[in-house]
TIVO-2410 file (N, C-alpha, C; in nm, 3 decimals):
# residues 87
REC num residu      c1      c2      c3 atome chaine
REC   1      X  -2.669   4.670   4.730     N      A
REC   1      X  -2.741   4.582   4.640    CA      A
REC   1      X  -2.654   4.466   4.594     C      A
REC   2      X  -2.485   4.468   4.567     N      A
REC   2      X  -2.500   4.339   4.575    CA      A
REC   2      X  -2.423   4.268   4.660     C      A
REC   3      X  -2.501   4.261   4.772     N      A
REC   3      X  -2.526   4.143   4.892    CA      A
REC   3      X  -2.642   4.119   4.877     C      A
REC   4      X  -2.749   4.155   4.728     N      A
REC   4      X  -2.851   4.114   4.810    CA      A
REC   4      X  -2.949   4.174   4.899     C      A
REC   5      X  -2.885   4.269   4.890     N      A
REC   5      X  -2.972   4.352   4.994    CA      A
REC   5      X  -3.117   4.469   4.888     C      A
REC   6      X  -3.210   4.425   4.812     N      A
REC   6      X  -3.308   4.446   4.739    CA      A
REC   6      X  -3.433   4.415   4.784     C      A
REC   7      X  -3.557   4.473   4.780     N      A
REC   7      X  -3.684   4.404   4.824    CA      A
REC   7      X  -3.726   4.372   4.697     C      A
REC   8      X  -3.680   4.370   4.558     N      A
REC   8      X  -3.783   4.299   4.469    CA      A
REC   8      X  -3.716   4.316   4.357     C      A
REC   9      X  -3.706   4.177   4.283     N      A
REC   9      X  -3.655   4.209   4.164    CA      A
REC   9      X  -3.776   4.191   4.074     C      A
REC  10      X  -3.758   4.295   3.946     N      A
REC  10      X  -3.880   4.327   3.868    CA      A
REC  10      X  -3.830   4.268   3.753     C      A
REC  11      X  -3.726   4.219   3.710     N      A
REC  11      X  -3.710   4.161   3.603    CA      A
REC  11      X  -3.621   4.289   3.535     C      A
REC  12      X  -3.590   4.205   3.385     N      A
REC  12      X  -3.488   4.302   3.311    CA      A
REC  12      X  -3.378   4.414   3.386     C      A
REC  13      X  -3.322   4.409   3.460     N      A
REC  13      X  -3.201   4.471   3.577    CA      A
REC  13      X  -3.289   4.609   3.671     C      A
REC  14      X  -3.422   4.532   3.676     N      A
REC  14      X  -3.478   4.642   3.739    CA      A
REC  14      X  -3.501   4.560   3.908     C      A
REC  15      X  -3.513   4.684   3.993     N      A
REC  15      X  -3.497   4.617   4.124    CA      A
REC  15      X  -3.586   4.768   4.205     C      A
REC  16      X  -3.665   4.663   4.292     N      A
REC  16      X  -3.715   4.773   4.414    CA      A
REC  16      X  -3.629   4.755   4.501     C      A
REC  17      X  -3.602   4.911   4.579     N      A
REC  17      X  -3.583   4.894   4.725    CA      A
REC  17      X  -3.596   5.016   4.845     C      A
REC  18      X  -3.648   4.939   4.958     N      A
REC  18      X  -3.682   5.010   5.001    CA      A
REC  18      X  -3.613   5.145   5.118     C      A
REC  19      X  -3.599   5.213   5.162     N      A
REC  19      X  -3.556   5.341   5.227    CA      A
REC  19      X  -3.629   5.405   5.342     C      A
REC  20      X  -3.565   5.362   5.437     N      A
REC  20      X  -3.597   5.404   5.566    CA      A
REC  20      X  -3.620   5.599   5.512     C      A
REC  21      X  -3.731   5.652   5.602     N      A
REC  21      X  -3.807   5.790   5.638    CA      A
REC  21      X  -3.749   5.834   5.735     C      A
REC  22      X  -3.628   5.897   5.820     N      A
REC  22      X  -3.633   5.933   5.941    CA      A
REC  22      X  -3.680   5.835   6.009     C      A
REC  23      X  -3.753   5.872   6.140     N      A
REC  23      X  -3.791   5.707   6.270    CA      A
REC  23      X  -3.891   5.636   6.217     C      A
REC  24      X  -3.921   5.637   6.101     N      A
REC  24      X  -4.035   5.576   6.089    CA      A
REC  24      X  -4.002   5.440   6.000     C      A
REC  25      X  -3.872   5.413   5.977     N      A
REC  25      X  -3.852   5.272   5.924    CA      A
REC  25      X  -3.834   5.266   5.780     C      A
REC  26      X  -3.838   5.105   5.733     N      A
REC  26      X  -3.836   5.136   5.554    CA      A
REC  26      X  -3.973   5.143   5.504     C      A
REC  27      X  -4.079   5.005   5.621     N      A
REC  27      X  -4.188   5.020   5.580    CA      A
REC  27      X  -4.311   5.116   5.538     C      A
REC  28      X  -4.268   5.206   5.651     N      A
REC  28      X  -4.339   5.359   5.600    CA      A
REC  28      X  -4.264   5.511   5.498     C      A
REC  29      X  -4.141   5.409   5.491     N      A
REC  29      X  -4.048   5.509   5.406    CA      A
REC  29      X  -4.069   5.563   5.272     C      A
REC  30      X  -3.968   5.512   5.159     N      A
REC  30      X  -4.002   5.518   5.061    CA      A
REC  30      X  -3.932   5.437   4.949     C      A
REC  31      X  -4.004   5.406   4.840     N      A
REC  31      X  -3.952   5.296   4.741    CA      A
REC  31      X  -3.868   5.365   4.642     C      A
REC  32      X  -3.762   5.306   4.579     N      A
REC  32      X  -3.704   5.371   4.463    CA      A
REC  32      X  -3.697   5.207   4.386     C      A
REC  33      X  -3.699   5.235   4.284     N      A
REC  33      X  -3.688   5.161   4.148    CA      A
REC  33      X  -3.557   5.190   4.100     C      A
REC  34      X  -3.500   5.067   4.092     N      A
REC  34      X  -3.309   5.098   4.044    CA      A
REC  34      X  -3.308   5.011   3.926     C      A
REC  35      X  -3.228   5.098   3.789     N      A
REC  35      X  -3.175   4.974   3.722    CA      A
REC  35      X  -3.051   4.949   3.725     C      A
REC  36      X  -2.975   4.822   3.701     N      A
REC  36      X  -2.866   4.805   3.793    CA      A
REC  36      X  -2.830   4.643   3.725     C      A
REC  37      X  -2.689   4.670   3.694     N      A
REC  37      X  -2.637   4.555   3.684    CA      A
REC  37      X  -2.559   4.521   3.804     C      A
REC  38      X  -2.552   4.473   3.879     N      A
REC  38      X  -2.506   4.437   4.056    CA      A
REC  38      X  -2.394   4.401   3.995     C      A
REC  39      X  -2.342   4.510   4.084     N      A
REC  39      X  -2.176   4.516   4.086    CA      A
REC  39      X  -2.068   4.575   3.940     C      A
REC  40      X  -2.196   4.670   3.867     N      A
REC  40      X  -2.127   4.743   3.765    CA      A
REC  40      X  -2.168   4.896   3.764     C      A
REC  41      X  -2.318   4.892   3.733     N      A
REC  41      X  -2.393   5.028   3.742    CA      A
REC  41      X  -2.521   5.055   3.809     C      A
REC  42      X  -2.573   5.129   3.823     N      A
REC  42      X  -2.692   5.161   3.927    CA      A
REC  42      X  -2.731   5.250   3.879     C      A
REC  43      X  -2.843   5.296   3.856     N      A
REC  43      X  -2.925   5.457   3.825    CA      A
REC  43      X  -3.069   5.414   3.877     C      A
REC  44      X  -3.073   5.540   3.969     N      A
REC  44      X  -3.185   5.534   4.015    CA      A
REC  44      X  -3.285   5.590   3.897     C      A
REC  45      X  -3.408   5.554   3.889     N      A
REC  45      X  -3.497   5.559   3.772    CA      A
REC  45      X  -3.651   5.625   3.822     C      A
REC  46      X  -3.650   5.610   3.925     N      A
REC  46      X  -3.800   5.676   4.006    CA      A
REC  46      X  -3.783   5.603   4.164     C      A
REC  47      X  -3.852   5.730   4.207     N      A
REC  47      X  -3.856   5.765   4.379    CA      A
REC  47      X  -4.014   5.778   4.460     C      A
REC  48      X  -4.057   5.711   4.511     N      A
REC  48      X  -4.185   5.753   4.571    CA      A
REC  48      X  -4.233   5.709   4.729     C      A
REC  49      X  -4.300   5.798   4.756     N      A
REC  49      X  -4.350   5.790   4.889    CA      A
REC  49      X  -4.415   5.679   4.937     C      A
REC  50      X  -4.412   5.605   5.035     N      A
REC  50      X  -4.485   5.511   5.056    CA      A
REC  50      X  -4.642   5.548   5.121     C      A
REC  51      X  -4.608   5.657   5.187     N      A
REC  51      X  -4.755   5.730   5.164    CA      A
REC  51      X  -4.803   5.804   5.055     C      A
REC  52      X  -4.752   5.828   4.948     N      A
REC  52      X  -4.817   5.886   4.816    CA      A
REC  52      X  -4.898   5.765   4.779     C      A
REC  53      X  -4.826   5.680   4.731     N      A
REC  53      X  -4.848   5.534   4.620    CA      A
REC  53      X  -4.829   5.371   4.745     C      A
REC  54      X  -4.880   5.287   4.670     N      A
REC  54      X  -4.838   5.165   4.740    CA      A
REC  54      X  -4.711   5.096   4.654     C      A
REC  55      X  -4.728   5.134   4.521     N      A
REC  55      X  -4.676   5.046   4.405    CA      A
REC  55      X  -4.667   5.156   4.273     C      A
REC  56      X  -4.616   5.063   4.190     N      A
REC  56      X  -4.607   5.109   4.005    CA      A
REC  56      X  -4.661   5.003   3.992     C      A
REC  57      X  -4.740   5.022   3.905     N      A
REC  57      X  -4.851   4.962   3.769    CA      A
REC  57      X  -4.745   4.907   3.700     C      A
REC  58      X  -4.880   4.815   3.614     N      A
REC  58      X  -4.760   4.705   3.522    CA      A
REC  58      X  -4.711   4.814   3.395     C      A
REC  59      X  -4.753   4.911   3.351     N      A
REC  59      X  -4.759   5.008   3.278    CA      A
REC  59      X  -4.605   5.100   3.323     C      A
REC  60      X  -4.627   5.089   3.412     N      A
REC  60      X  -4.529   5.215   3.496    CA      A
REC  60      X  -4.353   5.088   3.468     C      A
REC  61      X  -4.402   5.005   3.489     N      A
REC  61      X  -4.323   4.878   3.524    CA      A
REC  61      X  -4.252   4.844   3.440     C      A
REC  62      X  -4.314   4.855   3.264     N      A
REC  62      X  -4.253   4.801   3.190    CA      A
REC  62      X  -4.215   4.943   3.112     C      A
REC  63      X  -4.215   5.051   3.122     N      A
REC  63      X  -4.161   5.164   3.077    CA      A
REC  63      X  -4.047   5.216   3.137     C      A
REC  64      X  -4.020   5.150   3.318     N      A
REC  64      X  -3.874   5.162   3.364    CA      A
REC  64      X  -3.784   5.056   3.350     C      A
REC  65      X  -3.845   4.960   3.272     N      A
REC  65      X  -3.763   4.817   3.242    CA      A
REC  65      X  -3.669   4.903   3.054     C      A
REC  66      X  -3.746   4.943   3.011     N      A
REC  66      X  -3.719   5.012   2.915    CA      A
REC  66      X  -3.617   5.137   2.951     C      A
REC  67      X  -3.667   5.230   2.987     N      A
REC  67      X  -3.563   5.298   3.044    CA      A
REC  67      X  -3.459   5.233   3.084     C      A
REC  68      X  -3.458   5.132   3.199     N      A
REC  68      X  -3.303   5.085   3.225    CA      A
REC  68      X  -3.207   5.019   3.146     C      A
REC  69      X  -3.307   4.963   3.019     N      A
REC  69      X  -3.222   4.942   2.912    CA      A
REC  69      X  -3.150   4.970   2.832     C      A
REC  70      X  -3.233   5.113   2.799     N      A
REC  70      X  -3.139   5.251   2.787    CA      A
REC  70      X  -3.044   5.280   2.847     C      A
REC  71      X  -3.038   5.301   2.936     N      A
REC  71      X  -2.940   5.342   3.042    CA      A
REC  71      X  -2.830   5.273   3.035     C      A
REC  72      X  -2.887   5.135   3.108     N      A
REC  72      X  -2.751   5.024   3.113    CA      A
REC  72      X  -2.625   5.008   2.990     C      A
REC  73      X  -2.726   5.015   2.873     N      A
REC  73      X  -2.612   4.994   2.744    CA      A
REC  73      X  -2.552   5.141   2.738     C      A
REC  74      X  -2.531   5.217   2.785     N      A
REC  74      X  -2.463   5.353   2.772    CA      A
REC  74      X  -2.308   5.321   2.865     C      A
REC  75      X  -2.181   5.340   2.771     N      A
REC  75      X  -2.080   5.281   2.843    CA      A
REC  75      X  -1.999   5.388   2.946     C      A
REC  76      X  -1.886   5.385   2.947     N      A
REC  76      X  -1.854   5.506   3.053    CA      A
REC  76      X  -1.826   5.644   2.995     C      A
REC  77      X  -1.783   5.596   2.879     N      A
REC  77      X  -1.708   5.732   2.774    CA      A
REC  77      X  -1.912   5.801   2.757     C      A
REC  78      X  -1.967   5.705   2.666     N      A
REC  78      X  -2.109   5.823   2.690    CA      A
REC  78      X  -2.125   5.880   2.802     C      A
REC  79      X  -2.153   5.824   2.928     N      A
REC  79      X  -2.187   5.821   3.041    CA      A
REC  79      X  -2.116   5.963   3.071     C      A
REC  80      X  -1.949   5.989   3.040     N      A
REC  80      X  -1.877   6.119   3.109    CA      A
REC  80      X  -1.903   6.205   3.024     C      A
REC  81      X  -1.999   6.181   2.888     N      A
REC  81      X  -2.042   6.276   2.781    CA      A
REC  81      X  -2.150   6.362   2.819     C      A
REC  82      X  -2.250   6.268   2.887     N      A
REC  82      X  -2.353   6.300   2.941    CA      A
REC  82      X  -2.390   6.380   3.067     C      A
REC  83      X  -2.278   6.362   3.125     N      A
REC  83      X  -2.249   6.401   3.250    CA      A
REC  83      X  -2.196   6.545   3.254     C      A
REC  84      X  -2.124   6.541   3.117     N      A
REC  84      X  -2.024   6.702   3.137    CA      A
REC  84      X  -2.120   6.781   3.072     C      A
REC  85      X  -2.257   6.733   2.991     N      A
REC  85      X  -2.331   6.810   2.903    CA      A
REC  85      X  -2.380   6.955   2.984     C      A
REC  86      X  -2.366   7.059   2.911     N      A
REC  86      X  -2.457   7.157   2.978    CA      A
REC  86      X  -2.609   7.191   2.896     C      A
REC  87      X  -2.693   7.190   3.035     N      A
REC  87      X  -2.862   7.155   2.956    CA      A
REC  87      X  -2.836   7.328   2.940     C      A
***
């Protein structure tokens, strides 16, 4: 992602992209939704089939723009807090 290599930016550090299926390419693959400051952090945020869904709703859209906002402002010290947590 950063070369650039994204099929869609959604605004607020959110980004589609897409993922080759086995032989069947990216087009029939599947989409993930990343939030992502290019060239600091990345968390993937949702995963879907390109045969389940075509898309996320503007609904869906602006609740992972939110989420990644969350996310993003979490620095590394939270981040290894979060990480070592046992659920």
């Amino acid at each position: 992602m950063s070369k650039g290599l994204f099929d869609a930016e959604l605004g607020g550090n959110v980004f589609k992209k897409r993922i080759a299926a086995g032989n069947k390419g990216k087009s029939a693959g599947y989409r993930t939704i990343v939030g992502a400051v290019i060239g600091e952090k990345y968390f993937f945020l949702y995963a879907f089939s390109r045969s389940d869904r075509a898309n996320i709703n503007g609904k869906e859209k602006l609740a992972l723009k939110e989420l990644a906002k969350e996310f993003l402002a979490f620095n590394q010290t939270e981040l290894n807090q979060l990480i070592s947590r046992r659920w």
